[in-house]
mmCIF file of the N, C-alpha and C atoms, coordinates in Angstrom:
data_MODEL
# 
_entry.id   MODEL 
# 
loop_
_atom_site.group_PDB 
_atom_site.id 
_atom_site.type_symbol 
_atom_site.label_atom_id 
_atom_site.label_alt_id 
_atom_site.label_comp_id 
_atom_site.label_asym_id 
_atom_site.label_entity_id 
_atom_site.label_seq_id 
_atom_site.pdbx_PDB_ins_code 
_atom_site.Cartn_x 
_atom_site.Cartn_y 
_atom_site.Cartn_z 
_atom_site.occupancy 
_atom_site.B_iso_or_equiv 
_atom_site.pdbx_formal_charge 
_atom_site.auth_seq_id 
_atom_site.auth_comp_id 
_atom_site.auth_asym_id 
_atom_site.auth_atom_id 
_atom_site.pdbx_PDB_model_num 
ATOM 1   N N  . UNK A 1 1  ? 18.777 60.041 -33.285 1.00 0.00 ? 1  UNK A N  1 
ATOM 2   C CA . UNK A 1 1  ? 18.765 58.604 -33.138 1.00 0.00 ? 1  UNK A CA 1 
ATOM 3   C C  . UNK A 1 1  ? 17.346 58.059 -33.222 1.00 0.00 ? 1  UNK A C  1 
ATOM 4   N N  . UNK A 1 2  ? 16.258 58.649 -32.367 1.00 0.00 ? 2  UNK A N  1 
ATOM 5   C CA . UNK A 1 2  ? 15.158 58.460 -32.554 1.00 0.00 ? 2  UNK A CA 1 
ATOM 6   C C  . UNK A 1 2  ? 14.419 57.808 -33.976 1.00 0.00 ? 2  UNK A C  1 
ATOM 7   N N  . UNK A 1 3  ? 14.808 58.901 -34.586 1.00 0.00 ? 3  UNK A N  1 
ATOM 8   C CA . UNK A 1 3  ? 14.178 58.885 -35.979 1.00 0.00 ? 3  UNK A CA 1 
ATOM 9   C C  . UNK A 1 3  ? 14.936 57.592 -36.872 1.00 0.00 ? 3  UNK A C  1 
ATOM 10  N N  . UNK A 1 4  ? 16.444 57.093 -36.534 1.00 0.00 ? 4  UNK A N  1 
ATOM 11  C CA . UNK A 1 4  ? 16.737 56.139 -37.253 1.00 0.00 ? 4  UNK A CA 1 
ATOM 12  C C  . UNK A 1 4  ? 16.324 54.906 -36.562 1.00 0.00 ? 4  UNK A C  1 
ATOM 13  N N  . UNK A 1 5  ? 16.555 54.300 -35.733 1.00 0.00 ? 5  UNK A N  1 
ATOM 14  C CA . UNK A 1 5  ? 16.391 53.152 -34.575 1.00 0.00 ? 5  UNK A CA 1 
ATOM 15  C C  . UNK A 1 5  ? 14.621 53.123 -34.067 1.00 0.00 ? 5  UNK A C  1 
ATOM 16  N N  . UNK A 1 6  ? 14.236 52.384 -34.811 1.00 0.00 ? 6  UNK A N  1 
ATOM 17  C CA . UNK A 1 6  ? 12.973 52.019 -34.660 1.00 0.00 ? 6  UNK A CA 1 
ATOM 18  C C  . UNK A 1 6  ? 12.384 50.441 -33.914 1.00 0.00 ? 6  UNK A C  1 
ATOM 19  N N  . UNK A 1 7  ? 11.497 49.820 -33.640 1.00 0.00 ? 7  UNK A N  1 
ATOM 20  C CA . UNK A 1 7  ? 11.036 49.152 -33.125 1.00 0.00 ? 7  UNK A CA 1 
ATOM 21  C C  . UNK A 1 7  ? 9.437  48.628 -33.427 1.00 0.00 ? 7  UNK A C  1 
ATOM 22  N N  . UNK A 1 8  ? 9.468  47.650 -34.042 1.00 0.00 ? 8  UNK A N  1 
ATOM 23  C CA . UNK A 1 8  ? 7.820  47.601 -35.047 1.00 0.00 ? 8  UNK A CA 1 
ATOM 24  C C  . UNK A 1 8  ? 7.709  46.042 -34.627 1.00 0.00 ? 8  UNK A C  1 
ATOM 25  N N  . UNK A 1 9  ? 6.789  45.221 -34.266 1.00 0.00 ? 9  UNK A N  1 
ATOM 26  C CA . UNK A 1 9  ? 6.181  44.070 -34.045 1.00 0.00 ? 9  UNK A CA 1 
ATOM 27  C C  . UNK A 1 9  ? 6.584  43.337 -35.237 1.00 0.00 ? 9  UNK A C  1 
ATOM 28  N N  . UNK A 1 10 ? 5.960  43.876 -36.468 1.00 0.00 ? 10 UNK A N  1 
ATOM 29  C CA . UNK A 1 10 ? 5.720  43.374 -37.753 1.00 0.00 ? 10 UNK A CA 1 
ATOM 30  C C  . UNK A 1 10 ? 7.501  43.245 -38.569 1.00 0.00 ? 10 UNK A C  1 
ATOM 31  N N  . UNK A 1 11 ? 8.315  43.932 -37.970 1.00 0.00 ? 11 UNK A N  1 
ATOM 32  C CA . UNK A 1 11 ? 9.530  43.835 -38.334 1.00 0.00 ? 11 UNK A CA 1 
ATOM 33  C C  . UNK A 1 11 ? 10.651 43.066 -37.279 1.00 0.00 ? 11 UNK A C  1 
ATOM 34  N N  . UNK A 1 12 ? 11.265 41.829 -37.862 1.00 0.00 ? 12 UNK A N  1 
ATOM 35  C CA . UNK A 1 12 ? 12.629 41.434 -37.578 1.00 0.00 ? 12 UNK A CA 1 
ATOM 36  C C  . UNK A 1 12 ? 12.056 40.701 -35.695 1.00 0.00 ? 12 UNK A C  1 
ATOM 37  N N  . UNK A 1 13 ? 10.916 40.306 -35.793 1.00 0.00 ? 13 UNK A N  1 
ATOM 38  C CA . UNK A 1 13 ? 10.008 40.172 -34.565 1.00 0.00 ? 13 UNK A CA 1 
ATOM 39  C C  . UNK A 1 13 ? 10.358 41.217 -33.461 1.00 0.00 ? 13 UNK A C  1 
ATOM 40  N N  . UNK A 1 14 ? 10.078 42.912 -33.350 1.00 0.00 ? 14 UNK A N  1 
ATOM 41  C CA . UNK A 1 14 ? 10.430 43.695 -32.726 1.00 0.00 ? 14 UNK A CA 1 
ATOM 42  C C  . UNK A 1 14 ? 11.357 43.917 -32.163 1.00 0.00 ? 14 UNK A C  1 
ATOM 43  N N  . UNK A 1 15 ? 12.126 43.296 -32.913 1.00 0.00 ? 15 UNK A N  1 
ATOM 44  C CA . UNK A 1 15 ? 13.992 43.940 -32.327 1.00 0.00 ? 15 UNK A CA 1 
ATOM 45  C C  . UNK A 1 15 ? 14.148 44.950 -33.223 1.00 0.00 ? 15 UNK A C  1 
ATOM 46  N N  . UNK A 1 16 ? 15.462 45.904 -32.062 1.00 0.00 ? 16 UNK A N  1 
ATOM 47  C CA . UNK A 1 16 ? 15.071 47.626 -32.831 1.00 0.00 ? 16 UNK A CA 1 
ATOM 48  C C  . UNK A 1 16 ? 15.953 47.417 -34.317 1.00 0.00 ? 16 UNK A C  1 
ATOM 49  N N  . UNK A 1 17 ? 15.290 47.787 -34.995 1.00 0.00 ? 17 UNK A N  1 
ATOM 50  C CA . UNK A 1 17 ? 16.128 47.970 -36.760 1.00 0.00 ? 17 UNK A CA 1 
ATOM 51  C C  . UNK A 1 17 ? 16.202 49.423 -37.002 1.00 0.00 ? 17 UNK A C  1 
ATOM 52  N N  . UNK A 1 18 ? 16.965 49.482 -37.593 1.00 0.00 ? 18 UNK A N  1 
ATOM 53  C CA . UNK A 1 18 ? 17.849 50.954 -38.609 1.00 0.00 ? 18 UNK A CA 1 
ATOM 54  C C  . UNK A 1 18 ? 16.343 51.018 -39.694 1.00 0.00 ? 18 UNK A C  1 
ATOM 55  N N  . UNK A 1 19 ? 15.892 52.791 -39.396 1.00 0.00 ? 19 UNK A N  1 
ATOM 56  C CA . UNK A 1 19 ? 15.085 53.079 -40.452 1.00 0.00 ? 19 UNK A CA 1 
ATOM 57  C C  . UNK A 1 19 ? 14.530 51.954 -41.054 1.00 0.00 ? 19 UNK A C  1 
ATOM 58  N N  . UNK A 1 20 ? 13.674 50.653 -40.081 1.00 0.00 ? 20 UNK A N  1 
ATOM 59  C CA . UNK A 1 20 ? 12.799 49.937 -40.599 1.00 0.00 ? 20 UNK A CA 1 
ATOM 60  C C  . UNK A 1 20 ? 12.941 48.971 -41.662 1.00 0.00 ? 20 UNK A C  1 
ATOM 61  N N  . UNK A 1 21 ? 14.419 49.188 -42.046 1.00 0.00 ? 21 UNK A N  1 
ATOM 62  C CA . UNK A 1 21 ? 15.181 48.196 -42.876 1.00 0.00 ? 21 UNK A CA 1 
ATOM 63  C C  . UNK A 1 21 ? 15.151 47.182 -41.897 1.00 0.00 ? 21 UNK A C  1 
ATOM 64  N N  . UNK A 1 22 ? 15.336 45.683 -42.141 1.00 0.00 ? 22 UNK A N  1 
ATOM 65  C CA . UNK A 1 22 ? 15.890 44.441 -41.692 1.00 0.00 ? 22 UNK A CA 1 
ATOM 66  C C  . UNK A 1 22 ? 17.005 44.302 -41.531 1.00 0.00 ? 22 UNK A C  1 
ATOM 67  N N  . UNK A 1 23 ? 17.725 45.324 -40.798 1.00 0.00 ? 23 UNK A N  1 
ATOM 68  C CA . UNK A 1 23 ? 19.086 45.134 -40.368 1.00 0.00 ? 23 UNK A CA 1 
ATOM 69  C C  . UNK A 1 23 ? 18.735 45.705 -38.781 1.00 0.00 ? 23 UNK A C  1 
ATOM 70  N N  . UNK A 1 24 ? 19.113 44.991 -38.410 1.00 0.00 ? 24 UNK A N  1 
ATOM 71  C CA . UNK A 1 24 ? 18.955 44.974 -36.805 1.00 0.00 ? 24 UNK A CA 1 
ATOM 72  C C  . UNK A 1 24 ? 19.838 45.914 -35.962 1.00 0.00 ? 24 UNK A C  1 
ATOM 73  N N  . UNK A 1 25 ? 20.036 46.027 -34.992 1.00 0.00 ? 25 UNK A N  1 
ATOM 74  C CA . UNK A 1 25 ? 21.039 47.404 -34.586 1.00 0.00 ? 25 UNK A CA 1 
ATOM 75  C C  . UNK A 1 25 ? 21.899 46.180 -34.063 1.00 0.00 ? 25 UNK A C  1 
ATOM 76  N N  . UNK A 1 26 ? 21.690 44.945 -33.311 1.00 0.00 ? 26 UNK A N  1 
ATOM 77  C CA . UNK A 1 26 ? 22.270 44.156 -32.737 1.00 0.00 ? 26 UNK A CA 1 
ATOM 78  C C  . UNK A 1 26 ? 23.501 43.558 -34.025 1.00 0.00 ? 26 UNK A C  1 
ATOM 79  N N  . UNK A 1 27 ? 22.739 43.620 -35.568 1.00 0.00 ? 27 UNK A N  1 
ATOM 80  C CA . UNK A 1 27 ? 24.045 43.250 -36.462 1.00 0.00 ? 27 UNK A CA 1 
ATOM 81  C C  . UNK A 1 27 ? 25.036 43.715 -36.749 1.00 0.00 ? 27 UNK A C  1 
ATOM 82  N N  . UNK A 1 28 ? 24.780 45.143 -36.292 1.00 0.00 ? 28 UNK A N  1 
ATOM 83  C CA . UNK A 1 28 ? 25.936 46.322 -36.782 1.00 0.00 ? 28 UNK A CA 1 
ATOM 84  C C  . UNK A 1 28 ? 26.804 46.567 -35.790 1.00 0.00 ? 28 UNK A C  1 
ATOM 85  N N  . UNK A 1 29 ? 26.000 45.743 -34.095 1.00 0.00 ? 29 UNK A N  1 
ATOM 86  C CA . UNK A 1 29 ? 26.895 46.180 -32.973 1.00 0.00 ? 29 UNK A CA 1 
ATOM 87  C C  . UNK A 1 29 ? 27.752 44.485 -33.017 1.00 0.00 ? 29 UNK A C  1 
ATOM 88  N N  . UNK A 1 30 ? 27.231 43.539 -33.293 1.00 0.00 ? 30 UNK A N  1 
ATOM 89  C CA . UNK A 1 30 ? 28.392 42.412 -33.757 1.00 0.00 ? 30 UNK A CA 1 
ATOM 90  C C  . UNK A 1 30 ? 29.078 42.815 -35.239 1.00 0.00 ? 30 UNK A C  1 
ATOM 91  N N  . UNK A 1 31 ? 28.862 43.554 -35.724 1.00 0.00 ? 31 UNK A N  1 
ATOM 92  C CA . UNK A 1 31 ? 29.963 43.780 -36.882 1.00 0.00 ? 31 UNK A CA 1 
ATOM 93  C C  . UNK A 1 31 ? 31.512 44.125 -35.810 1.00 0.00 ? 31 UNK A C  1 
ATOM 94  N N  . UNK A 1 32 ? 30.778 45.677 -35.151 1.00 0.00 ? 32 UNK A N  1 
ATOM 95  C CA . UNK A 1 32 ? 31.659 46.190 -34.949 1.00 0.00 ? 32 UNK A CA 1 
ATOM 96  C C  . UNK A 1 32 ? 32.845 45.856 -33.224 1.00 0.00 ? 32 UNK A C  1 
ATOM 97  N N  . UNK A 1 33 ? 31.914 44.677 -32.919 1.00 0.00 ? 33 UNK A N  1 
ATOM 98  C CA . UNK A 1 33 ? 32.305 44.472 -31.497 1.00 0.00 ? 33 UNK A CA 1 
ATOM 99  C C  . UNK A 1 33 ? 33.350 42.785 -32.416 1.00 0.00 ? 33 UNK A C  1 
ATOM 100 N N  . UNK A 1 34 ? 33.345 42.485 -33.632 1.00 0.00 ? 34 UNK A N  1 
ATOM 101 C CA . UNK A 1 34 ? 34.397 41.230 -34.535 1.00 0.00 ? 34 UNK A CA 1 
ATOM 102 C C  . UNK A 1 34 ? 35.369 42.453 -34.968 1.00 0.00 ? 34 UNK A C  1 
ATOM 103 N N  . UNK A 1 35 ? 35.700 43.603 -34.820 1.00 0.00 ? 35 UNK A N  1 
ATOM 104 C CA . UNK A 1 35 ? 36.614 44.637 -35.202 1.00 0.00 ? 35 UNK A CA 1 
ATOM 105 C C  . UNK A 1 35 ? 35.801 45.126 -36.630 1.00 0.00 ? 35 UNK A C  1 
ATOM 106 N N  . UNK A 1 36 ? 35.277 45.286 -37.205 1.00 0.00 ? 36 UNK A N  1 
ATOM 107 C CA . UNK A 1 36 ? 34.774 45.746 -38.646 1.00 0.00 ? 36 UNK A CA 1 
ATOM 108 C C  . UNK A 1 36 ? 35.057 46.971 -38.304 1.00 0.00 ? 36 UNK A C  1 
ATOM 109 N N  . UNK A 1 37 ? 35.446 47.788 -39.365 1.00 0.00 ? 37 UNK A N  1 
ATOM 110 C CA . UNK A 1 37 ? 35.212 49.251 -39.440 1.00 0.00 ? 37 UNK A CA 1 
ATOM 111 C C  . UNK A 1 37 ? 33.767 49.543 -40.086 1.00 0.00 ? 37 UNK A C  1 
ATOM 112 N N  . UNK A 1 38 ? 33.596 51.148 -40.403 1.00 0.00 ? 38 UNK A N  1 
ATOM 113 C CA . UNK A 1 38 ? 32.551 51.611 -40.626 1.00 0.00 ? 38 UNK A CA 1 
ATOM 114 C C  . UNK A 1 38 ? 32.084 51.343 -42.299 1.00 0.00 ? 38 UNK A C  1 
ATOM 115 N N  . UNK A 1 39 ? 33.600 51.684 -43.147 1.00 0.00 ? 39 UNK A N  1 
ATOM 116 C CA . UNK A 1 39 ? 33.479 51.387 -44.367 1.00 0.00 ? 39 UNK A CA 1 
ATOM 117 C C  . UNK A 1 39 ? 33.130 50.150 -44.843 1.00 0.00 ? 39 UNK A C  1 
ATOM 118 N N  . UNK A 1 40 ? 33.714 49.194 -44.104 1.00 0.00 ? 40 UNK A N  1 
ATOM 119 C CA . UNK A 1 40 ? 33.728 47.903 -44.290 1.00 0.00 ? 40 UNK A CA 1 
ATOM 120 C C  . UNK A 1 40 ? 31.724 47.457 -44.123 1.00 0.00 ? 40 UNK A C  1 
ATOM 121 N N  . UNK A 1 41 ? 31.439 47.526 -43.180 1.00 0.00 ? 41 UNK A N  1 
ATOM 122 C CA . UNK A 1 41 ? 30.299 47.877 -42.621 1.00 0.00 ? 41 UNK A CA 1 
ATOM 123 C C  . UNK A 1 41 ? 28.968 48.216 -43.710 1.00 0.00 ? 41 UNK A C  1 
ATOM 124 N N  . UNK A 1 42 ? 29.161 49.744 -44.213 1.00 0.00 ? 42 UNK A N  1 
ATOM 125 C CA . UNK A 1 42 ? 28.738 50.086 -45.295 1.00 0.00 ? 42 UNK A CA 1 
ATOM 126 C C  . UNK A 1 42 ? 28.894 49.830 -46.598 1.00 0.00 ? 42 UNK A C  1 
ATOM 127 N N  . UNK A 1 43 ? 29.996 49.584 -47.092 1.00 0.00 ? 43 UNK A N  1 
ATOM 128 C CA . UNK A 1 43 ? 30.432 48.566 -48.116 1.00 0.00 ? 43 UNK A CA 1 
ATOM 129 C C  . UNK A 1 43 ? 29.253 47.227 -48.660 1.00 0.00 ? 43 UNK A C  1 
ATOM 130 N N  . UNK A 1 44 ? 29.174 45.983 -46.995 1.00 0.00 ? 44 UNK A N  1 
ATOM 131 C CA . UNK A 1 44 ? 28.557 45.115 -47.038 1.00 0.00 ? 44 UNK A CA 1 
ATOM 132 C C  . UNK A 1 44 ? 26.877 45.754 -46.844 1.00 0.00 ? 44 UNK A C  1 
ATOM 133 N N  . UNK A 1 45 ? 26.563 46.487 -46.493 1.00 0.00 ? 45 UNK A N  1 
ATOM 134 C CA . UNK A 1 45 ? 25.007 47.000 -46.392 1.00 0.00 ? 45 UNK A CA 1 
ATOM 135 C C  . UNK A 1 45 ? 25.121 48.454 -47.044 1.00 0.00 ? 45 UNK A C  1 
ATOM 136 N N  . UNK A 1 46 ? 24.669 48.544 -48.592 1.00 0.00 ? 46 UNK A N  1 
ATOM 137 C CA . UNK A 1 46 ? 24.650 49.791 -49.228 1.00 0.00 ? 46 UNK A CA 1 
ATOM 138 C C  . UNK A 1 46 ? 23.609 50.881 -48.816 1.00 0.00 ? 46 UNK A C  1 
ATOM 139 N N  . UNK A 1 47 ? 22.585 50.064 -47.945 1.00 0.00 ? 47 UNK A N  1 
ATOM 140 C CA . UNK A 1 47 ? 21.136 50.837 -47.683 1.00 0.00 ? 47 UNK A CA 1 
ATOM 141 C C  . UNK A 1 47 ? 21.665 51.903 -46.648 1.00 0.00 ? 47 UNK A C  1 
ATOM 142 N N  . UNK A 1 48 ? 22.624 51.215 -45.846 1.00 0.00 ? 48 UNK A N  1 
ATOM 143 C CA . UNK A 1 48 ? 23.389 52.021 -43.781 1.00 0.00 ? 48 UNK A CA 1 
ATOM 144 C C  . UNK A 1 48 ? 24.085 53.159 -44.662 1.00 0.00 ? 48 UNK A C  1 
ATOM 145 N N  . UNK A 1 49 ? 23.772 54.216 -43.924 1.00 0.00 ? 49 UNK A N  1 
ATOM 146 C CA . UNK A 1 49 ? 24.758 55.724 -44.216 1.00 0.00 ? 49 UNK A CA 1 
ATOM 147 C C  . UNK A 1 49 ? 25.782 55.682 -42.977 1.00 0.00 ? 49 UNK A C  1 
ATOM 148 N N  . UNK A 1 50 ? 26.426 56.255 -42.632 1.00 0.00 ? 50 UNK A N  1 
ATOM 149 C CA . UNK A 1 50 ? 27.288 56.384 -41.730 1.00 0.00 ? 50 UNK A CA 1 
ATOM 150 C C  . UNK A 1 50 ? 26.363 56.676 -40.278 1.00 0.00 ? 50 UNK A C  1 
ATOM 151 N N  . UNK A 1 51 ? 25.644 57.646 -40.827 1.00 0.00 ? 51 UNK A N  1 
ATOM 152 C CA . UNK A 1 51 ? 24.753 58.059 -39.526 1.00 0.00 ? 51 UNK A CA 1 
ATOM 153 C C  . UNK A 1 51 ? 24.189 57.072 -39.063 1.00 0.00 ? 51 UNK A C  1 
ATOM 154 N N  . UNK A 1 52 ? 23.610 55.972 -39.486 1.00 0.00 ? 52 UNK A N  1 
ATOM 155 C CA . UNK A 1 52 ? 22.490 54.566 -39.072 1.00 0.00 ? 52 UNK A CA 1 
ATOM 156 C C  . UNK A 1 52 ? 23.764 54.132 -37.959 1.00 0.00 ? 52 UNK A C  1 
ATOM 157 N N  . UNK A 1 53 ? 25.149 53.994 -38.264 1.00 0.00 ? 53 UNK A N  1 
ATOM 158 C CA . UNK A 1 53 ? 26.090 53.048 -37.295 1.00 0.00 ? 53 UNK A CA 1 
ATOM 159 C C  . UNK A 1 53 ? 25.898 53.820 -35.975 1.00 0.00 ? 53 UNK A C  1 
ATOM 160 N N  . UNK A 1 54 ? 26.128 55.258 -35.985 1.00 0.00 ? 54 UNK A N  1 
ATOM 161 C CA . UNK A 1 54 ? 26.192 55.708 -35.512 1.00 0.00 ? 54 UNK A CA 1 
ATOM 162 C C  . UNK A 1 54 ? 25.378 55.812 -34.368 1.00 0.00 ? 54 UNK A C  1 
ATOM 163 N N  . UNK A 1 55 ? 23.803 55.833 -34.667 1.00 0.00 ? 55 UNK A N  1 
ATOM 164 C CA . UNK A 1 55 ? 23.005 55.775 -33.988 1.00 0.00 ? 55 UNK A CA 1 
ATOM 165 C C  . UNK A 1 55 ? 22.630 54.564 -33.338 1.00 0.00 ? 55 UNK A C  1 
ATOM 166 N N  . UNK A 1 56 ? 23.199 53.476 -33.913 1.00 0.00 ? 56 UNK A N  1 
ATOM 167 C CA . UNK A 1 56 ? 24.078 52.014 -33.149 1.00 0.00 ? 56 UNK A CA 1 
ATOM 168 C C  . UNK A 1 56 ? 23.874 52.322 -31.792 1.00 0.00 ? 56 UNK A C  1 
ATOM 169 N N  . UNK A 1 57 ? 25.224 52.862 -32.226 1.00 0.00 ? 57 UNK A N  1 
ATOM 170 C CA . UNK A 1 57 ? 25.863 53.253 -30.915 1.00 0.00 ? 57 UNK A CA 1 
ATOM 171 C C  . UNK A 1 57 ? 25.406 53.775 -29.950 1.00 0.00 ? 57 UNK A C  1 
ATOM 172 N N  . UNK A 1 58 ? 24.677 55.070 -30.428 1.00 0.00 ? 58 UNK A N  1 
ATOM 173 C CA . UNK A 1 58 ? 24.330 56.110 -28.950 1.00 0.00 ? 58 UNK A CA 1 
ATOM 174 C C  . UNK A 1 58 ? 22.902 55.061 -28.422 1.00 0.00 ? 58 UNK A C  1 
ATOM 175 N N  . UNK A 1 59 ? 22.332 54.121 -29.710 1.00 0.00 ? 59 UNK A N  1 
ATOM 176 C CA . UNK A 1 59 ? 21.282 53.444 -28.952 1.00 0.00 ? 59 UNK A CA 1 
ATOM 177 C C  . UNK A 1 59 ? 21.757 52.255 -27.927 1.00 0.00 ? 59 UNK A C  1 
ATOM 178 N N  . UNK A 1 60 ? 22.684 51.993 -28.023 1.00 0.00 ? 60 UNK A N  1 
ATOM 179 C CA . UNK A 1 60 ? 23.586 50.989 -27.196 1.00 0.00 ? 60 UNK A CA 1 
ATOM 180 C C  . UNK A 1 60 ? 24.252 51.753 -25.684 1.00 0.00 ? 60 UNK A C  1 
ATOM 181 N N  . UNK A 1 61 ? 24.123 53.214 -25.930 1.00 0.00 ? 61 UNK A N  1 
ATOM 182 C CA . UNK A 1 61 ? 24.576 53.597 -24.758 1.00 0.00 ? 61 UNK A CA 1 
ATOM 183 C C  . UNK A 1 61 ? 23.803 54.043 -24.132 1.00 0.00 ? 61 UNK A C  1 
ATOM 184 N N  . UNK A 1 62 ? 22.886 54.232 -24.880 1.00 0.00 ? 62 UNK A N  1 
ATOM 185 C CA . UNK A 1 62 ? 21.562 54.722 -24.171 1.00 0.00 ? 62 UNK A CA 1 
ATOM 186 C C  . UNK A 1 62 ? 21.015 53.433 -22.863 1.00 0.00 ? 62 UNK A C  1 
ATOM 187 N N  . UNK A 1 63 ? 20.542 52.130 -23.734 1.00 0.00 ? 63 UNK A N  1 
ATOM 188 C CA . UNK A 1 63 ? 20.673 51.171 -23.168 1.00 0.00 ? 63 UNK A CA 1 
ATOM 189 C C  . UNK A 1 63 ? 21.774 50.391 -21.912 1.00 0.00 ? 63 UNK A C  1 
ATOM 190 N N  . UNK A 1 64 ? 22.750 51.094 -21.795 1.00 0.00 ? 64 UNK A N  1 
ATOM 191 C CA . UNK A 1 64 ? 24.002 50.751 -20.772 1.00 0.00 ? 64 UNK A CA 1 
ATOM 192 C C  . UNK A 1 64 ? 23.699 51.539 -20.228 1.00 0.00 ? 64 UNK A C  1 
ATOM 193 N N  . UNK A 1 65 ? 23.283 53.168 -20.099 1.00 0.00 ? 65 UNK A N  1 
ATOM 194 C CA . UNK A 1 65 ? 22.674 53.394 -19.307 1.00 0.00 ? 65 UNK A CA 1 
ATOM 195 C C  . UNK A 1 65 ? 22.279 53.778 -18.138 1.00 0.00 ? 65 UNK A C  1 
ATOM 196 N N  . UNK A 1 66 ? 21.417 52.664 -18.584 1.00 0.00 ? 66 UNK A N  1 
ATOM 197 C CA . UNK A 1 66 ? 20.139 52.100 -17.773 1.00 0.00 ? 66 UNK A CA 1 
ATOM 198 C C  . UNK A 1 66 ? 20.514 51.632 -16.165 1.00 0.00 ? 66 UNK A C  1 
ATOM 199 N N  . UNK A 1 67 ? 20.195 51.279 -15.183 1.00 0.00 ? 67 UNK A N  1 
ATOM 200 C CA . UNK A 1 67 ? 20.851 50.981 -13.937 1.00 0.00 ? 67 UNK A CA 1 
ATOM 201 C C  . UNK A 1 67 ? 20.063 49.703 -14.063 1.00 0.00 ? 67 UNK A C  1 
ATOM 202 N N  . UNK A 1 68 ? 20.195 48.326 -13.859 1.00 0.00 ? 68 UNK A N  1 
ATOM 203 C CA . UNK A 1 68 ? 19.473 47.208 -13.397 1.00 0.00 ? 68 UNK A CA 1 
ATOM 204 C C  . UNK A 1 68 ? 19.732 46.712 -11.944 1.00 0.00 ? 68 UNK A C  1 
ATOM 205 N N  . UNK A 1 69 ? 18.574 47.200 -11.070 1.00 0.00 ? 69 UNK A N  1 
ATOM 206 C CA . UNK A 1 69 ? 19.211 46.774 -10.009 1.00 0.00 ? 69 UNK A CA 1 
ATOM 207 C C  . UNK A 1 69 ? 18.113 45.327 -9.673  1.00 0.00 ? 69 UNK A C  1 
ATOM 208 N N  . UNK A 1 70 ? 19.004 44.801 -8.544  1.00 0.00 ? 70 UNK A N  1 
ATOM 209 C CA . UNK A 1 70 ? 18.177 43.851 -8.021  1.00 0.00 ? 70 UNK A CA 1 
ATOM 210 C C  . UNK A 1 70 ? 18.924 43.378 -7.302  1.00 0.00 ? 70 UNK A C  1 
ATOM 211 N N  . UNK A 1 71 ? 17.573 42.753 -6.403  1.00 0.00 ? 71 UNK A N  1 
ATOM 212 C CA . UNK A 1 71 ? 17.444 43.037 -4.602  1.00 0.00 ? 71 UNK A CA 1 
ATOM 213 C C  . UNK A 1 71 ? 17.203 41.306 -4.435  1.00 0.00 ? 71 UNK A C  1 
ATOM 214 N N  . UNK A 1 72 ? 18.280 40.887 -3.275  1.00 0.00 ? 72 UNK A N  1 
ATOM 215 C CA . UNK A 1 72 ? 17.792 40.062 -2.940  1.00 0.00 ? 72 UNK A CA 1 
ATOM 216 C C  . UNK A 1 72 ? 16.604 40.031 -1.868  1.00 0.00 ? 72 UNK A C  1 
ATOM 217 N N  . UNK A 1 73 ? 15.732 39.644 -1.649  1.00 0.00 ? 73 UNK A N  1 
ATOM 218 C CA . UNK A 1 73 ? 14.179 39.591 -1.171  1.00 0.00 ? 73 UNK A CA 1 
ATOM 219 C C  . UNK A 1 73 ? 14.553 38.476 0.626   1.00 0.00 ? 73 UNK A C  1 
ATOM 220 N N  . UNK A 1 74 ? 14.546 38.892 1.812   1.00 0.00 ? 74 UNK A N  1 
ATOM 221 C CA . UNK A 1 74 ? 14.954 38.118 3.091   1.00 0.00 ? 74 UNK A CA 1 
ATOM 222 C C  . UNK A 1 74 ? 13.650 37.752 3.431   1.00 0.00 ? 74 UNK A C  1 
ATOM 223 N N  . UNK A 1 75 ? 13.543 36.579 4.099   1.00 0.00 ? 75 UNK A N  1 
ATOM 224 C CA . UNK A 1 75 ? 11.981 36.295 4.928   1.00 0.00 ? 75 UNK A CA 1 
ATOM 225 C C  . UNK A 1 75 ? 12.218 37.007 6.074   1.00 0.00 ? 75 UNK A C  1 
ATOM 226 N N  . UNK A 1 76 ? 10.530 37.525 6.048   1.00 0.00 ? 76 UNK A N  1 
ATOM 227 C CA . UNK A 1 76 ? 10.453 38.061 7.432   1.00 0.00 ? 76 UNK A CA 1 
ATOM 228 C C  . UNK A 1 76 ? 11.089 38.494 8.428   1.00 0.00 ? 76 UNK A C  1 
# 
């Protein structure tokens, strides 16, 4: 996943993109969160291999994750 799901300033204003292409990981996870399949998917972006969706994903779960906690703060 590493190696596909990147993160560059100079690209897409540092939101993570697929192998540095201008396709965002966030477009492929609204493809597939409107029902799209994979073909369908790849079809419309000839550059995405199967593996790029893929790594979507595990980067999306990677990100879920994550624990966010937070504390409410009491006076004194």
């Amino acid at each position: 996943m590493e190696e596909r799901i990147i993160t560059d300033p100079n690209i897409c204003n540092g939101k993570p993109v697929i192998r540095g292409l201008r396709i965002t990981v966030s477009t492929v996870l609204e493809y597939l969160a409107a029902g799209e399949n994979i073909e369908n998917i790849l079809q419309a972006h000839p550059v995405l291999e199967a593996e790029d969706i893929k790594a979507c994903l595990a980067y999306a779960k990677k990100l879920s994750d994550k624990s966010i906690l937070t504390y409410a703060i009491k006076p004194g």
